[in-house]
C-alpha positions in Angstrom: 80.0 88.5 84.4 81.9 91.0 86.0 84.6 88.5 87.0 84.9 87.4 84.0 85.4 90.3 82.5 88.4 90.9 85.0 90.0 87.9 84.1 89.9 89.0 80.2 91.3 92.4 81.2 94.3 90.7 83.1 95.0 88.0 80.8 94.7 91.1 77.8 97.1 93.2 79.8 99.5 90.3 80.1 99.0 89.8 76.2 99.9 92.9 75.3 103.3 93.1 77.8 104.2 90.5 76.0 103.7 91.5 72.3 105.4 94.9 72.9 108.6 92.5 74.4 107.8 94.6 77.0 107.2 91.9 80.0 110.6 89.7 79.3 112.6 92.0 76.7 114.5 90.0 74.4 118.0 92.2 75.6 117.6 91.1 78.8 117.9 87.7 80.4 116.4 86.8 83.6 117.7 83.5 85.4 115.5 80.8 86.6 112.6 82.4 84.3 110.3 79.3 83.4 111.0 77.9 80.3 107.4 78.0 79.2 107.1 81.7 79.8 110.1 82.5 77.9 108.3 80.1 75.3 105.4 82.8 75.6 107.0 86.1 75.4 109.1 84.6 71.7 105.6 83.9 70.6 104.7 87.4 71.6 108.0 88.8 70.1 106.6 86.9 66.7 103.1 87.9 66.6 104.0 91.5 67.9 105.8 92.6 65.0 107.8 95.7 64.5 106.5 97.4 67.5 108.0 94.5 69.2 111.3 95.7 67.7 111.2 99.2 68.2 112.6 101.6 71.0 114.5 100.2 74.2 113.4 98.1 76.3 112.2 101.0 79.0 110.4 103.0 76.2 108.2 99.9 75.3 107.8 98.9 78.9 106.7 102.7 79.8 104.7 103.1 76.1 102.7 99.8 77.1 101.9 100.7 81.1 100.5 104.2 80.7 97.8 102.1 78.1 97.2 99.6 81.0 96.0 102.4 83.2 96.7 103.9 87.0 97.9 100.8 88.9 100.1 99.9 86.2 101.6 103.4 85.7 102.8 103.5 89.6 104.6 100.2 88.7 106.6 102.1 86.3 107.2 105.5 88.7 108.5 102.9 91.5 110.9 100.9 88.6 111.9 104.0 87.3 113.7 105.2 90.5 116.0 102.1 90.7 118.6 103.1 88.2 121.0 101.1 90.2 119.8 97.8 89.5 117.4 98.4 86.4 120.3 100.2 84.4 120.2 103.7 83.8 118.8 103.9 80.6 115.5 101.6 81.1 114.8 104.4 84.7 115.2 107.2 82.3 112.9 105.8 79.9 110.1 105.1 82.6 110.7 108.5 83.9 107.9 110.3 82.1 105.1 108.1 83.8 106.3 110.5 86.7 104.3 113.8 85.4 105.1 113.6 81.7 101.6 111.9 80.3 98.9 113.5 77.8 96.9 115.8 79.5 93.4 116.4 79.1 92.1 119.3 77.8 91.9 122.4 79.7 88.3 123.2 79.1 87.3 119.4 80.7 89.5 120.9 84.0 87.8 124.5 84.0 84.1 122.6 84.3 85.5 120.4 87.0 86.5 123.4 89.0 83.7 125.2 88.7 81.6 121.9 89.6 83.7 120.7 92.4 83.9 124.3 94.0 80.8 125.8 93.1 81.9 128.8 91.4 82.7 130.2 87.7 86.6 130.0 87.4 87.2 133.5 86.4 85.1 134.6 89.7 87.9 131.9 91.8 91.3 133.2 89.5 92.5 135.7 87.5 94.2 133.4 85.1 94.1 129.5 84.6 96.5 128.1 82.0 97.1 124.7 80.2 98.3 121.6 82.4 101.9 121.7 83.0 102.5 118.3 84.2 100.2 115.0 83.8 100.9 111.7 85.7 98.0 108.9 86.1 95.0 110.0 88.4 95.4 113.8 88.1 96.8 116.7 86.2 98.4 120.1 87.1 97.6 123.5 86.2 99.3 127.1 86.9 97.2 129.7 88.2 96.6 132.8 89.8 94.2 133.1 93.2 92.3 136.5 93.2 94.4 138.5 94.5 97.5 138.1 92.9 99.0 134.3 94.7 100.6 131.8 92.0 98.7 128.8 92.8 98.9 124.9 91.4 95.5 123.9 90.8 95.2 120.2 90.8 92.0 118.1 89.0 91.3 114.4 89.0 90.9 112.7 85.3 87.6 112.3 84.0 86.7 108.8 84.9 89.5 108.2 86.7 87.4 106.3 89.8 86.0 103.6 87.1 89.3 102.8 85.6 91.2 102.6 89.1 88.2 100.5 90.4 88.6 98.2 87.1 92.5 98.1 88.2 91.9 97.2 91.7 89.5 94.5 91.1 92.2 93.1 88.5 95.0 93.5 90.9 92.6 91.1 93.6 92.3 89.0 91.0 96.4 88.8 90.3 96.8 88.4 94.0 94.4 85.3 94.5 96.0 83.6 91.4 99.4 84.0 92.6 98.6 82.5 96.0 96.7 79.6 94.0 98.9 78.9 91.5 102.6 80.1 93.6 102.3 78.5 97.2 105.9 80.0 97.9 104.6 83.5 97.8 102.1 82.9 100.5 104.8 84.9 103.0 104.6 87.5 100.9 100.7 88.5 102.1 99.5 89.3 98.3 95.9 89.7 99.7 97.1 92.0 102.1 99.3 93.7 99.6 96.8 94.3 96.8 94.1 95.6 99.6 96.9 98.2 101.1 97.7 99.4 97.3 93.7 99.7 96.7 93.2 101.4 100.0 95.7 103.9 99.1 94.5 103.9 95.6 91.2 104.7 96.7 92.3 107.9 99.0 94.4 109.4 96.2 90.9 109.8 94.8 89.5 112.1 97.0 91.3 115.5 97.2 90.3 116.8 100.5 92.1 113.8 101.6 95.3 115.2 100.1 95.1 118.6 101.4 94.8 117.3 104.8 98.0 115.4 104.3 99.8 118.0 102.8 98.8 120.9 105.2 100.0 117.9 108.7 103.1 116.8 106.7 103.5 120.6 105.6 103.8 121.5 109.6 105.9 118.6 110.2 108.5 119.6 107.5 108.7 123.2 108.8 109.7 121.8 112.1 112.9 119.6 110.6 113.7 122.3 107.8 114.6 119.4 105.9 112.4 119.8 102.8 109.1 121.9 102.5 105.7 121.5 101.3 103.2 124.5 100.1 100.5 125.9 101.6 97.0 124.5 101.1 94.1 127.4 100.0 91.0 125.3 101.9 88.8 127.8 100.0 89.9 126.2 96.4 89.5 122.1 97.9 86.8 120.0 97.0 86.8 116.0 96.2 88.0 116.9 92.1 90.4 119.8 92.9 93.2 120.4 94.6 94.9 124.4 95.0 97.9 124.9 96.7 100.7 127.5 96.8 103.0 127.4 93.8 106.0 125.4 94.8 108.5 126.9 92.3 111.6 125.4 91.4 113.0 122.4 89.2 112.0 118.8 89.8 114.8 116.7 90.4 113.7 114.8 87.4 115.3 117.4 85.3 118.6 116.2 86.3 120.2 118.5 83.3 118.8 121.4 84.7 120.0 120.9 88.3 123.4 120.7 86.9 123.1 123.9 85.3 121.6 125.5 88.4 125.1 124.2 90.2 122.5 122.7 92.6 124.8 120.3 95.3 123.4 116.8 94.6 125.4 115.1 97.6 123.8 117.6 100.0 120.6 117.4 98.3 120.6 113.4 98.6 121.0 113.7 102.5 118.3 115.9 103.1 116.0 114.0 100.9 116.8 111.0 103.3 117.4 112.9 106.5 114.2 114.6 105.6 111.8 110.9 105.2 113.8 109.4 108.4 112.8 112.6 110.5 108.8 112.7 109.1 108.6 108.7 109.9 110.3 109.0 113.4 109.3 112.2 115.2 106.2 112.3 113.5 105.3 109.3 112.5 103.6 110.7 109.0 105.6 110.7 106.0 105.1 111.4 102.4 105.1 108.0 100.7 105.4 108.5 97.2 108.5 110.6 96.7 109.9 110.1 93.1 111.8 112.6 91.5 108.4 114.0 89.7 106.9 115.1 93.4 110.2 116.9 94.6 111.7 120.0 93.7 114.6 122.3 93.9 114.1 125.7 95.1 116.0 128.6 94.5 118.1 128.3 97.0 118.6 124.6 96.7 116.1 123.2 99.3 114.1 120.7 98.4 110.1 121.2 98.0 107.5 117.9 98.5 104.1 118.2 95.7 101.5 115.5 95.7 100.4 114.4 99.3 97.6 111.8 98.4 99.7 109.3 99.5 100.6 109.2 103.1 102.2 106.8 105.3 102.0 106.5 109.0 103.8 104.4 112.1 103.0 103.6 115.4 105.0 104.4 118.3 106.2 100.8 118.7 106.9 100.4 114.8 108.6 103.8 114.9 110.8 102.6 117.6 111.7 99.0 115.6 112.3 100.9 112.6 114.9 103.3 114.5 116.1 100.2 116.4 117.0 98.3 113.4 118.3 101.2 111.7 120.8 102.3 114.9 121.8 98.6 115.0 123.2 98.1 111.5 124.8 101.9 111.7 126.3 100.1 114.8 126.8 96.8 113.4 125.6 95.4 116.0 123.7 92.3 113.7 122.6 90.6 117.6 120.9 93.6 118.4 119.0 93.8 115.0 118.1 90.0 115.8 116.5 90.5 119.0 114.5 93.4 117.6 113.3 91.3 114.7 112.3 89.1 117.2 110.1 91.1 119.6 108.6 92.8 116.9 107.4 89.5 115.7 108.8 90.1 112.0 110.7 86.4 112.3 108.7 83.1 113.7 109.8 82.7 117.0 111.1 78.9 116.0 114.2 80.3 114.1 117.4 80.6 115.7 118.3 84.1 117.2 122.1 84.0 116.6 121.8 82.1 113.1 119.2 85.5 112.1 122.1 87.5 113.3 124.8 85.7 111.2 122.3 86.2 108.1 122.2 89.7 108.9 126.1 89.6 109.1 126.4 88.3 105.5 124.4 91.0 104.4 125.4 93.8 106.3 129.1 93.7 106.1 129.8 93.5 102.9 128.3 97.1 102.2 128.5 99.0 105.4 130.7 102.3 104.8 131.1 101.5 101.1 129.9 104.4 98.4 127.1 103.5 96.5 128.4 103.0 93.5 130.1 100.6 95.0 127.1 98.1 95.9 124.8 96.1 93.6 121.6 96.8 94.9 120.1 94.0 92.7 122.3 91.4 94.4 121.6 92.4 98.0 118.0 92.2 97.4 118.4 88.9 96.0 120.0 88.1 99.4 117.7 89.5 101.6 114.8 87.9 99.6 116.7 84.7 99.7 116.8 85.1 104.0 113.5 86.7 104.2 112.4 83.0 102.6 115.2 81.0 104.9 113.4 82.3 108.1 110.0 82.4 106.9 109.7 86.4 106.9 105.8 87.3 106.0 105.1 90.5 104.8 103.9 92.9 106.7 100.8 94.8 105.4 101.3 98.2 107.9 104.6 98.3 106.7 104.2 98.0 102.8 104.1 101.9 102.4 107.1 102.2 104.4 109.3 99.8 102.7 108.4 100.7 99.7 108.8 104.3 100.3 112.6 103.5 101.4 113.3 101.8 98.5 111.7 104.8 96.6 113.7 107.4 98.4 117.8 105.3 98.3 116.7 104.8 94.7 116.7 108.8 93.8 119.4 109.6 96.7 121.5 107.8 94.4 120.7 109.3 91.6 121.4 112.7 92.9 124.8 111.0 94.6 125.9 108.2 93.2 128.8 108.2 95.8 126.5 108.7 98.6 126.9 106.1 101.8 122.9 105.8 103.4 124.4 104.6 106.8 125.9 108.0 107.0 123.4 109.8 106.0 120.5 108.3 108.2 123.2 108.5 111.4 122.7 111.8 112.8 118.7 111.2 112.2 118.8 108.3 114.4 121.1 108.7 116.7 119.2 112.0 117.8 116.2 109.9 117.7 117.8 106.9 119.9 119.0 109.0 122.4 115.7 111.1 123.2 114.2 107.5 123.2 116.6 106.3 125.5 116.9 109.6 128.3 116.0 109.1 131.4 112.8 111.0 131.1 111.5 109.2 127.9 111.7 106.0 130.2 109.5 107.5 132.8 107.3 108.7 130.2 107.3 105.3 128.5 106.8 103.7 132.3 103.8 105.9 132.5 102.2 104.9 129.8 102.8 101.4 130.0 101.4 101.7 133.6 98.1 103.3 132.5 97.5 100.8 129.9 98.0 98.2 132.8 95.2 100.3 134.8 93.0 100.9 131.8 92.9 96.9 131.3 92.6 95.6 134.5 89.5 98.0 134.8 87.7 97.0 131.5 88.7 93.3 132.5 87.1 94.0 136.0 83.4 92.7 137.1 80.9 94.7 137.5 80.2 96.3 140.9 77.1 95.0 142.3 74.0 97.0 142.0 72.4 98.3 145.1 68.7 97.4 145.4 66.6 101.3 144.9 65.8 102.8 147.7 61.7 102.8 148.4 60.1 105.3 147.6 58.3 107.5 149.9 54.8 107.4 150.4 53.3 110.2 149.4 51.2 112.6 151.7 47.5 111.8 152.4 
């Protein structure tokens, strides 16, 4: 039953895309779309009516996710930072998924505080107002901790867990009949992909979780200085609620406001990238959901990170492909990016090194050193979709929360700086990183290690000593 109800939820959710001319807008034409969906969404154009003829196409996109729930809503936050290849007006319009929804109301939050941390709220703060900003698992509220601290006080929807469990299990389903019904997306891993989106899904739900990653990424980010995060108060967490330091300033999805402020976009773009290369690299632990509704601007222009319950992490070894990869397009050298591919396993090792490098070329020169502006970031993700398929490229599940977060993060440092070139601003990040890698003592280090794993093998691989027969015991006294 219940799989059958999941199927009626996805094919309703599908439905209703499509009658709002929200899932193939009639102002938009997409190329190669199959003839029978296009077939589908002029049906739904038809049957939809005057709502399918009202507002842009981003307003009836946004207006028809936030119905379809959580999962569905991130879709929109993660569009809505690609003004540069979804047009500026359709990112604008899916902006307010960011923190913009309907709240609930503020008695509902008061009662989950006082459940989740034991206490009657005016015993915890001395004032608690209405929600200030809304997105899809959570709301926000201003406050004031005894004692006189401003204070954020996040709370979880009411039956938020049952609709992002109903989501998940319709995302599994979504996954499985792509990979039945579109063999050619098999590389793409969406079984792995839909259980890494419902494994973060299913953290973001517990708040404690979040306050641990905001109090480690918190330490990390006052080590770089390039953005900041506030303090967590431990004694206001529970699984529901969420109380941190107010973090003050204007988010950078207030773009009129930062223009009033004179706040300097360019320099604000390169710390926002410096800032994500430099949690990922030295620390491996970075913020993975950082759209223009969880950063702010400070009054003195530094950037400020909310909303932690998201939270990537690398390995050493992935930490030094990524910086590898990165160093060798800054360099342009396309062989070196090859080879690194290679090791790290990301391309089959059938394919050709030097023909992977010469793909590489094609998409590497034609934007290196060239302003933003200047590049269609639509077309050179068609390109690199269209090599990732030429040399069989899988996707990697442990590095779906990076990538994504990269795209995430170029996607608002062009907004802020529409001029600004990303090779220069990740330089100084990796070349730092690169050449601390690369010292003579990181190489002893690294020798070190690699010789104790060596050790630590060969003795779990080892037999057994023999066992010594026990000694008799003695004969006890008459």
């Amino acid at each position: 039953m219940g799989d059958l109800a999941d199927h009626l939820r996805l094919a309703g959710s599908l439905w209703r895309l499509l009658r709002n001319d929200a899932l193939l807008p009639r102002e938009i034409e997409v190329r190669g779309t199959p003839i029978g969906l296009r077939l589908l969404a002029a049906v739904g154009r038809i049957l939809g009516g005057r709502a399918a003829r009202q507002g842009r196409p981003g307003q009836r996109l946004a207006a028809a996710l936030e119905r379809e729930g959580p999962v569905a809503i991130k879709l929109g936050q993660f569009l809505s930072t690609r003004a540069d290849i979804f047009g500026p007006a359709f990112a604008e319009d899916l902006s307010r998924l960011k923190d913009r929804l309907a709240p609930f109301p503020t008695a509902i939050a008061r009662r989950e505080v006082e459940a989740g941390l034991g206490r009657p709220v005016d015993a915890l703060f001395e004032r608690f107002e209405d929600a200030v900003a809304a997105a899809s698992l959570a709301q926000v509220h201003p406050a004031r901790w005894r004692g006189g601290k401003e204070v954020a006080v996040k709370v979880l929807r009411p039956g938020v867990e049952q609709a992002v469990a109903a989501d998940i299990r319709a995302l599994r389903l979504a996954a499985r009949f792509a990979l039945k019904h579109a063999p050619a997306l098999e590389r793409l891993e969406p079984l792995a992909f839909a259980e890494t989106v419902a494994r973060a899904l299913q953290l973001e739900l517990d708040l404690r979780f979040e306050a641990a990653g905001a109090d480690e990424l918190g330490q990390a980010m006052a080590a770089d200085g390039y953005m900041s995060a506030p303090g967590v108060i431990w004694e206001g967490v529970a699984r529901r609620v969420l109380t941190l330091d107010w973090a003050g300033g204007r988010p950078l999805s207030d773009s009129q406001t930062l223009d009033t402020l004179g706040a300097d976009r360019p320099r604000l773009a390169r710390q926002l990238i410096r800032g994500f290369l430099t949690q990922a690299l030295d620390h491996g632990v970075f913020h993975a959901d950082l759209h223009e509704g969880n950063l702010f601007v400070d009054a003195h222009h530094r950037l400020v990170a909310v909303d932690f319950g998201i939270v990537g992490r690398l390995g050493l070894e992935e930490r030094r492909y990524l910086a590898e990869i990165l160093w060798g397009f800054i360099r342009r050298d396309y062989a070196r990016v090859a080879e690194v591919h290679f090791a790290a396993g990301y391309v089959p090792a059938e394919h050709g090194r030097a023909a992977f490098a010469q793909a590489l070329r094609a998409v590497g020169e034609p934007v290196f050193g060239r302003r933003a502006a200047e590049v269609s970031m639509s077309r050179l993700l068609t390109q690199l979709f269209d090599i990732t398929a030429l040399f069989d490229m899988r996707l990697r599940p442990e590095l779906v929360l990076l990538q994504k977060t990269m795209v995430t993060v170029e996607g608002v440092g062009r907004r802020l700086d529409p001029e600004l070139d990303i090779w220069t601003a990740a330089e100084p990040v990796v070349r730092r990183w690169m050449s601390n890698a690369l010292s003579p003592t990181q190489r002893l280090l690294d020798l070190a290690a690699a010789a104790r794993r060596v050790l630590e093998t060969l003795a779990a691989e080892a037999p057994p000593a023999p066992r010594r027969p026990a000694a008799p015991s003695p004969t006890p006294p008459p």
